[in-house]
ChimeraX commands (.cxc) that place a marker at each C-alpha (Angstrom):
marker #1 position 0.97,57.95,110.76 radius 0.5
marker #1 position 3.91,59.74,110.97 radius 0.5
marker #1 position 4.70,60.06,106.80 radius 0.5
marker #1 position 0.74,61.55,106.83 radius 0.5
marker #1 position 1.87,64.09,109.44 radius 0.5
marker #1 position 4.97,65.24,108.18 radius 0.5
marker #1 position 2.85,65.79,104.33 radius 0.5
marker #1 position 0.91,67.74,106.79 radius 0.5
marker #1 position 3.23,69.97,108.66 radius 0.5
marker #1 position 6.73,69.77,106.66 radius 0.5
marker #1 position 8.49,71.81,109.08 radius 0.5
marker #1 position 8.29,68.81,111.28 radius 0.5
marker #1 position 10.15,67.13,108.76 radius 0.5
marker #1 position 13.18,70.07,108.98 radius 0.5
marker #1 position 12.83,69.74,112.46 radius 0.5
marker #1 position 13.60,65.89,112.62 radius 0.5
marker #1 position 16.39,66.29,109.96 radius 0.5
marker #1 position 17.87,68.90,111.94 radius 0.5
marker #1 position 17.79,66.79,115.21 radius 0.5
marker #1 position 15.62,69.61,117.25 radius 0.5
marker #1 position 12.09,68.34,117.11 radius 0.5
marker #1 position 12.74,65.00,119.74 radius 0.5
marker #1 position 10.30,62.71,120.08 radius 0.5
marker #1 position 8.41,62.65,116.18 radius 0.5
marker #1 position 4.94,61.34,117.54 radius 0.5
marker #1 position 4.77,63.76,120.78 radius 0.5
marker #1 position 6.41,66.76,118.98 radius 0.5
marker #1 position 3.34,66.53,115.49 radius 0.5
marker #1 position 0.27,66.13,118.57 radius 0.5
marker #1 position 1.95,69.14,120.23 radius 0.5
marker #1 position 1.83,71.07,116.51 radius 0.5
marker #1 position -1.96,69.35,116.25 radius 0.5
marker #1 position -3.10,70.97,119.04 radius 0.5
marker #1 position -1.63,74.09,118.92 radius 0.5
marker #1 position -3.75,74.64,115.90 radius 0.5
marker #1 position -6.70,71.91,115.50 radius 0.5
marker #1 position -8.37,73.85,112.76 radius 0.5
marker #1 position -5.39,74.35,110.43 radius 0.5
marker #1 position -4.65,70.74,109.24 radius 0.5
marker #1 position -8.00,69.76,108.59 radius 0.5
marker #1 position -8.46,69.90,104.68 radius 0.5
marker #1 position -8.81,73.41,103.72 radius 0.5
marker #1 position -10.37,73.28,100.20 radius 0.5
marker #1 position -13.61,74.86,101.22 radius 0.5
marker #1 position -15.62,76.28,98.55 radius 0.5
marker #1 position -14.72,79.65,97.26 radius 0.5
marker #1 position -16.85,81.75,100.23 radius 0.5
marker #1 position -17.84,85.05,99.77 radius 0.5
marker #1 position -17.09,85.77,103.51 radius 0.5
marker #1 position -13.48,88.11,104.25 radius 0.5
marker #1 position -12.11,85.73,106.76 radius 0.5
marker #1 position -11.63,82.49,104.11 radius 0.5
marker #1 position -10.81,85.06,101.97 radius 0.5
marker #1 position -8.12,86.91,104.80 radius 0.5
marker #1 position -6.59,83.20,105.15 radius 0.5
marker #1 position -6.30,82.20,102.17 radius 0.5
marker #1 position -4.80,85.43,100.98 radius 0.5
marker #1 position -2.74,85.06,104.00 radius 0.5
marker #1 position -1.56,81.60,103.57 radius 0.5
marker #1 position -0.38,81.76,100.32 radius 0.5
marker #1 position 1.27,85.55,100.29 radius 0.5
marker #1 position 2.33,86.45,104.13 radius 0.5
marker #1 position 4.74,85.42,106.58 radius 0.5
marker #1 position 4.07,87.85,109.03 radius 0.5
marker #1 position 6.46,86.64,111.56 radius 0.5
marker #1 position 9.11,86.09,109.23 radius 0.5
marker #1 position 9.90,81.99,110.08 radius 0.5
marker #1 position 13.39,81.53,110.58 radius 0.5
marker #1 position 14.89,79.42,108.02 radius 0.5
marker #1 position 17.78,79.36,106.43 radius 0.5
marker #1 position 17.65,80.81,103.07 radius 0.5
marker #1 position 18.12,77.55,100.69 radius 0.5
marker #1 position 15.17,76.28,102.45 radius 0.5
marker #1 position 12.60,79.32,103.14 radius 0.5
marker #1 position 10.94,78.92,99.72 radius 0.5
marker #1 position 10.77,75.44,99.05 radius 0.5
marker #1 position 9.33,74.74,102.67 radius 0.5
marker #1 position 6.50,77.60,102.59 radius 0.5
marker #1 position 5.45,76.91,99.20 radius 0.5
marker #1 position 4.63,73.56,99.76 radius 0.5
marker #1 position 3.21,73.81,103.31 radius 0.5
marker #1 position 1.11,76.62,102.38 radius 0.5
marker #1 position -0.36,75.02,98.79 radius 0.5
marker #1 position 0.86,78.04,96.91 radius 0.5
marker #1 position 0.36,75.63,94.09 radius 0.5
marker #1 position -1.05,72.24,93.09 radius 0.5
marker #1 position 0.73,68.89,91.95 radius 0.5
marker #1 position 1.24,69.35,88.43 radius 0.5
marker #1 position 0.71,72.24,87.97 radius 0.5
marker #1 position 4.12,74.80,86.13 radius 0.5
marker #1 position 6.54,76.05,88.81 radius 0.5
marker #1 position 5.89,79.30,88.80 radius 0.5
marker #1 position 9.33,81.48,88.32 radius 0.5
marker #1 position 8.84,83.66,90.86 radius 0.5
marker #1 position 6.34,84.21,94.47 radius 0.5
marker #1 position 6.53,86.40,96.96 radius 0.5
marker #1 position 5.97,86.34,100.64 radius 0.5
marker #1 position 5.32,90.06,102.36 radius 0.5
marker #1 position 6.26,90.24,105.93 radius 0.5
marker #1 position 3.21,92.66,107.27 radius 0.5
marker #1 position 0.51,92.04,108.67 radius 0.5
marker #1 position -3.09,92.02,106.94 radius 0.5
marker #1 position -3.77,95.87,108.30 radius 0.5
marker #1 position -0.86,97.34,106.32 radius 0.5
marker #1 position -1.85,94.75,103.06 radius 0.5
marker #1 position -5.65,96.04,103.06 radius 0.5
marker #1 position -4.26,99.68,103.44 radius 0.5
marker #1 position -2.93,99.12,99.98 radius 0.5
marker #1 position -6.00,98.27,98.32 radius 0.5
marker #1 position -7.28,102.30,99.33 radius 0.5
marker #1 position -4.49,103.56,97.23 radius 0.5
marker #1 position -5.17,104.79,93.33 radius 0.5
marker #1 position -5.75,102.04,91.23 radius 0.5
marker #1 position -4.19,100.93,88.01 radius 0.5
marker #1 position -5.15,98.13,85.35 radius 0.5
marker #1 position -3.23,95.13,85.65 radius 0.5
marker #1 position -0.80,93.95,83.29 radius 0.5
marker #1 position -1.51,90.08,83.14 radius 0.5
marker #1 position -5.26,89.90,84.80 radius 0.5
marker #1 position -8.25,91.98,84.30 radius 0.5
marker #1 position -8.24,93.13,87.75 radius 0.5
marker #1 position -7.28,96.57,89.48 radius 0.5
marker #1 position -4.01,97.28,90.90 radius 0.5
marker #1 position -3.36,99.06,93.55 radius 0.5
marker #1 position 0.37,99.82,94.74 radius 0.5
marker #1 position 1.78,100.17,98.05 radius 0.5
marker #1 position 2.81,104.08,99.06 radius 0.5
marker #1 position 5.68,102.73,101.45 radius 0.5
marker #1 position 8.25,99.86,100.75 radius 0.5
marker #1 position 7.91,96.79,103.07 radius 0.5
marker #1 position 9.84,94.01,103.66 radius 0.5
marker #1 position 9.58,90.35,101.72 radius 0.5
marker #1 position 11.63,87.34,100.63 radius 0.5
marker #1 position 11.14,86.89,96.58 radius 0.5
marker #1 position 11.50,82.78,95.92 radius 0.5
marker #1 position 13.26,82.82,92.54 radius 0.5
marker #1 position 12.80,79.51,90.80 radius 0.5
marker #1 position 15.76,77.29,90.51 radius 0.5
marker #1 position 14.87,74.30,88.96 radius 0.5
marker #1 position 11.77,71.72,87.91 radius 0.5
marker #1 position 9.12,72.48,85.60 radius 0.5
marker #1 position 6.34,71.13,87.70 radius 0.5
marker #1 position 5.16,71.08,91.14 radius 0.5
marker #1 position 6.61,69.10,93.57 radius 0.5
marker #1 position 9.29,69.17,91.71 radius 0.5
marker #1 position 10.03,73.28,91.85 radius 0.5
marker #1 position 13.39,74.13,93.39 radius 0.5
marker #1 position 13.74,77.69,94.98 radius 0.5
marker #1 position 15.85,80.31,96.04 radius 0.5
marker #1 position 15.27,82.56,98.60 radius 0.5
marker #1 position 16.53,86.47,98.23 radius 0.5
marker #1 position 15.51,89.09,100.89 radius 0.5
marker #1 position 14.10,92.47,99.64 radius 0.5
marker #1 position 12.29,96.01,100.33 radius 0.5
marker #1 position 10.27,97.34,97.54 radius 0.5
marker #1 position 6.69,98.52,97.09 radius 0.5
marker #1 position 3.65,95.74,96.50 radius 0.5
marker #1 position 1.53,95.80,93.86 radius 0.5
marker #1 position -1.83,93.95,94.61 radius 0.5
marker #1 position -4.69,93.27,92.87 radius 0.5
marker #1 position -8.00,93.67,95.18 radius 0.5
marker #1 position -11.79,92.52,95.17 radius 0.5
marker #1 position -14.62,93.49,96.67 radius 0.5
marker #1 position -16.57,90.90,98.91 radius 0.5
marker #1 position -19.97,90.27,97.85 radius 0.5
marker #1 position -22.69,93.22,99.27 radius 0.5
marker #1 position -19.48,95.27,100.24 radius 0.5
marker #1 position -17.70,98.64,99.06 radius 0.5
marker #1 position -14.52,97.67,100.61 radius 0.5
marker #1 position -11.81,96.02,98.97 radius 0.5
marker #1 position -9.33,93.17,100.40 radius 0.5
marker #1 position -6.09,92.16,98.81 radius 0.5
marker #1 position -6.59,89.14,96.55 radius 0.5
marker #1 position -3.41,88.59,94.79 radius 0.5
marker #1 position -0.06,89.54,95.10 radius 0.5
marker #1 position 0.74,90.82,91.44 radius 0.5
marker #1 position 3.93,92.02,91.53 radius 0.5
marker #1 position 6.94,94.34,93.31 radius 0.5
marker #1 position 7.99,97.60,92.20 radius 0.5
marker #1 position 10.89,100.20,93.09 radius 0.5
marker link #1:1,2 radius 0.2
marker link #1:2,3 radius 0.2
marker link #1:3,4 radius 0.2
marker link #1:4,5 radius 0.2
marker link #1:5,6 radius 0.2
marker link #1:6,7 radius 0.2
marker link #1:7,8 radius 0.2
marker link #1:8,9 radius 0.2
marker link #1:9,10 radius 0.2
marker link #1:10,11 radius 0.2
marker link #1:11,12 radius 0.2
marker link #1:12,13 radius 0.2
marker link #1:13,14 radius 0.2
marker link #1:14,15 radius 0.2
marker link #1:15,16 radius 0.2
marker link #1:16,17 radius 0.2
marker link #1:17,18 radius 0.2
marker link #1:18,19 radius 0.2
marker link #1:19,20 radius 0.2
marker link #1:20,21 radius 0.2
marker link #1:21,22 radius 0.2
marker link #1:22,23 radius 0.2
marker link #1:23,24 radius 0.2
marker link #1:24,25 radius 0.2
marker link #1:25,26 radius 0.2
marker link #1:26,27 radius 0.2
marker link #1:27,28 radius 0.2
marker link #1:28,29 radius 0.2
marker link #1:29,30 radius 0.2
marker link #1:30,31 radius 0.2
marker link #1:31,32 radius 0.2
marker link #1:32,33 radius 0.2
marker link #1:33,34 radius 0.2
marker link #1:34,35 radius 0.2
marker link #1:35,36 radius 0.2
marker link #1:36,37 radius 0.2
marker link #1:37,38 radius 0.2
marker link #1:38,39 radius 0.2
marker link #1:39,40 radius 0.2
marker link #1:40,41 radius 0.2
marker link #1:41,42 radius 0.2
marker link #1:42,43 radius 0.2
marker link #1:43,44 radius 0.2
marker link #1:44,45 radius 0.2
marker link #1:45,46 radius 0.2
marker link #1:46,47 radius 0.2
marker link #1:47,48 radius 0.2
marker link #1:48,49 radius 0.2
marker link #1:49,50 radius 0.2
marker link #1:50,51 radius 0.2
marker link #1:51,52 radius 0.2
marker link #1:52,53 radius 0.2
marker link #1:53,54 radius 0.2
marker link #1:54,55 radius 0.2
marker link #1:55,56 radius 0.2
marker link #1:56,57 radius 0.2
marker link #1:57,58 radius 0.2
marker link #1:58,59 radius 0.2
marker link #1:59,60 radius 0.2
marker link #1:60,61 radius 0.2
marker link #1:61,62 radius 0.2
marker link #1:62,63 radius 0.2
marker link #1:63,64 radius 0.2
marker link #1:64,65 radius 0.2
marker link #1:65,66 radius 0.2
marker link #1:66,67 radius 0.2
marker link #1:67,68 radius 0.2
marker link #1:68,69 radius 0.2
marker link #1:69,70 radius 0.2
marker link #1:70,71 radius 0.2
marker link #1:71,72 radius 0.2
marker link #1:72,73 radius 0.2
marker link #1:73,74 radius 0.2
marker link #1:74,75 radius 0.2
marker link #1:75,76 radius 0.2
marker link #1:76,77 radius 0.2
marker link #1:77,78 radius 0.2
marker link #1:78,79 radius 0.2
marker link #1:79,80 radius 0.2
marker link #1:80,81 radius 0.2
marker link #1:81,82 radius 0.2
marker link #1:82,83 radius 0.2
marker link #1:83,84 radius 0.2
marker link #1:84,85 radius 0.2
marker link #1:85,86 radius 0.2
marker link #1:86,87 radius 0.2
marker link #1:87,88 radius 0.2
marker link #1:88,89 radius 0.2
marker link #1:89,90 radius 0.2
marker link #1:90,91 radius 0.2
marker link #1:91,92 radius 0.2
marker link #1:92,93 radius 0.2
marker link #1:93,94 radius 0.2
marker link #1:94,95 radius 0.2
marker link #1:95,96 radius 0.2
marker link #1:96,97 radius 0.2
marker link #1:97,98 radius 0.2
marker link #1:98,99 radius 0.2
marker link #1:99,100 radius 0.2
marker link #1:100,101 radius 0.2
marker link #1:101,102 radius 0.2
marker link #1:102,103 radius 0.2
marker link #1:103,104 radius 0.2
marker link #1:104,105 radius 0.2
marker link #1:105,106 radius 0.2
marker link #1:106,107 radius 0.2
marker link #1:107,108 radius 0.2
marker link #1:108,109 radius 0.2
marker link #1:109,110 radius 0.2
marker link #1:110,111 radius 0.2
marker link #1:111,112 radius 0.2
marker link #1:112,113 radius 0.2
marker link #1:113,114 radius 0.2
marker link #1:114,115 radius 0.2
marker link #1:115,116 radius 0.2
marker link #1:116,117 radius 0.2
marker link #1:117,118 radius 0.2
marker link #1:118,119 radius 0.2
marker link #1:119,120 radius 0.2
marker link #1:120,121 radius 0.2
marker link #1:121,122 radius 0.2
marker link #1:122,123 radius 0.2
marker link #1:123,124 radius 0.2
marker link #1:124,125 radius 0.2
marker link #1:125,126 radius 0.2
marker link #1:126,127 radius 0.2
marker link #1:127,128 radius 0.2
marker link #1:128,129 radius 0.2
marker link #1:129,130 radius 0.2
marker link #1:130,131 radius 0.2
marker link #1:131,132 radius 0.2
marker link #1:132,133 radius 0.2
marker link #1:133,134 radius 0.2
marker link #1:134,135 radius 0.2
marker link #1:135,136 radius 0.2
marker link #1:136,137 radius 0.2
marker link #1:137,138 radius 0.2
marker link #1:138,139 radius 0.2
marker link #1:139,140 radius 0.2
marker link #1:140,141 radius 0.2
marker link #1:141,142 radius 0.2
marker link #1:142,143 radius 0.2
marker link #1:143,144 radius 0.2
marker link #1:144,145 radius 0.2
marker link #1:145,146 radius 0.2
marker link #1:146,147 radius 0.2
marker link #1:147,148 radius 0.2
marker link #1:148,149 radius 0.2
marker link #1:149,150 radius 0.2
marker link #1:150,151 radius 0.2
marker link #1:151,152 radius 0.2
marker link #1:152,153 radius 0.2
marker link #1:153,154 radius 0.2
marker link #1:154,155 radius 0.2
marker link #1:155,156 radius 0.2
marker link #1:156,157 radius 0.2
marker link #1:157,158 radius 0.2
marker link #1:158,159 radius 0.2
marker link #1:159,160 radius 0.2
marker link #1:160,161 radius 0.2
marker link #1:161,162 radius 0.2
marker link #1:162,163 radius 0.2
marker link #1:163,164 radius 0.2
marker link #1:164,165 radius 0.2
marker link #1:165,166 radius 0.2
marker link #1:166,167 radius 0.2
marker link #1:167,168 radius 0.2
marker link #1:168,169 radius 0.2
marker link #1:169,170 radius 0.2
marker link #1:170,171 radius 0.2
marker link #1:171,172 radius 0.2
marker link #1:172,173 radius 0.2
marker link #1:173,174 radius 0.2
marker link #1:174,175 radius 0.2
marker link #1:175,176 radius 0.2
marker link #1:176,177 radius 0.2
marker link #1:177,178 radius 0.2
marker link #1:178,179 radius 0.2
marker link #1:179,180 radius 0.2
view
């Protein structure tokens, strides 16, 4: 029980290793109940509805709150426990998570768009810089096995946005790139 918590929530896992967490069994139901929907299996078909499209976006680009790890870890633990990618698939070299919130993200996606240099999508850049950590790959060629290091930076975002189904707004889909 406890190995299929920890694949669940790895930063139990740093917890343990560190010596902070206590008691493993009490400290992963405290973490299950603080959020019973988040560990159930997530792979939901792709909706056409902005709030599965909001978390996943979320999930897999944002760290609002900016989790306090130390910087040999911050990648490697946030790519994994937010499925960023999927077993076997390439490492990618490089991902970036934006520390703003969803507000600021969607602002972007009213800005003048652009074609996209490696999707068919339109990009849309952010006016002001914001803050992020770019996880530069280290090592491994496939996922798990993707080794990352974490730098801290302020540039601009470039995003690619969609609109949701019977909607003239767009919402940030992808995080394409950052700029200067």
């Amino acid at each position: 029980m406890i190995l299929t918590l920890l694949r669940i929530h790895p930063l139990l896992l740093l917890l343990l290793l560190q010596g902070l967490a206590g008691d493993p069994l009490s400290v992963a139901k405290e973490l299950l109940a603080e959020q019973p929907g988040q560990h159930v299996n997530s792979r939901v078909p792709w909706a056409s509805n902005l709030s599965y499209k909001k978390k996943k976006f979320m999930d897999k680009f944002v760290d609002e709150l900016m989790i306090p790890l130390p910087p040999d870890v911050y990648c490697n633990i946030l790519i994994r426990s937010r499925n960023v990618m999927v077993s076997s698939s390439p490492c990618k070299k490089e991902h970036y998570f934006i520390h703003s919130s969803w507000d600021n993200l969607r602002n972007v996606c009213k800005n003048n768009k652009f074609p996209c240099k490696n999707s068919m999508n339109s990009c849309y850049q952010s006016t002001a810089y914001m803050d992020m950590t770019v996880c530069q790959l280290l090592d491994g060629d496939l996922f798990p096995y993707c080794e990352y290091t974490s730098v801290k930076k302020r540039k601009k975002v470039v995003l690619s946005c969609k609109k949701l189904k019977d909607s003239t707004s767009l919402f940030p889909n992808t995080v394409e790139t950052i700029a200067d």
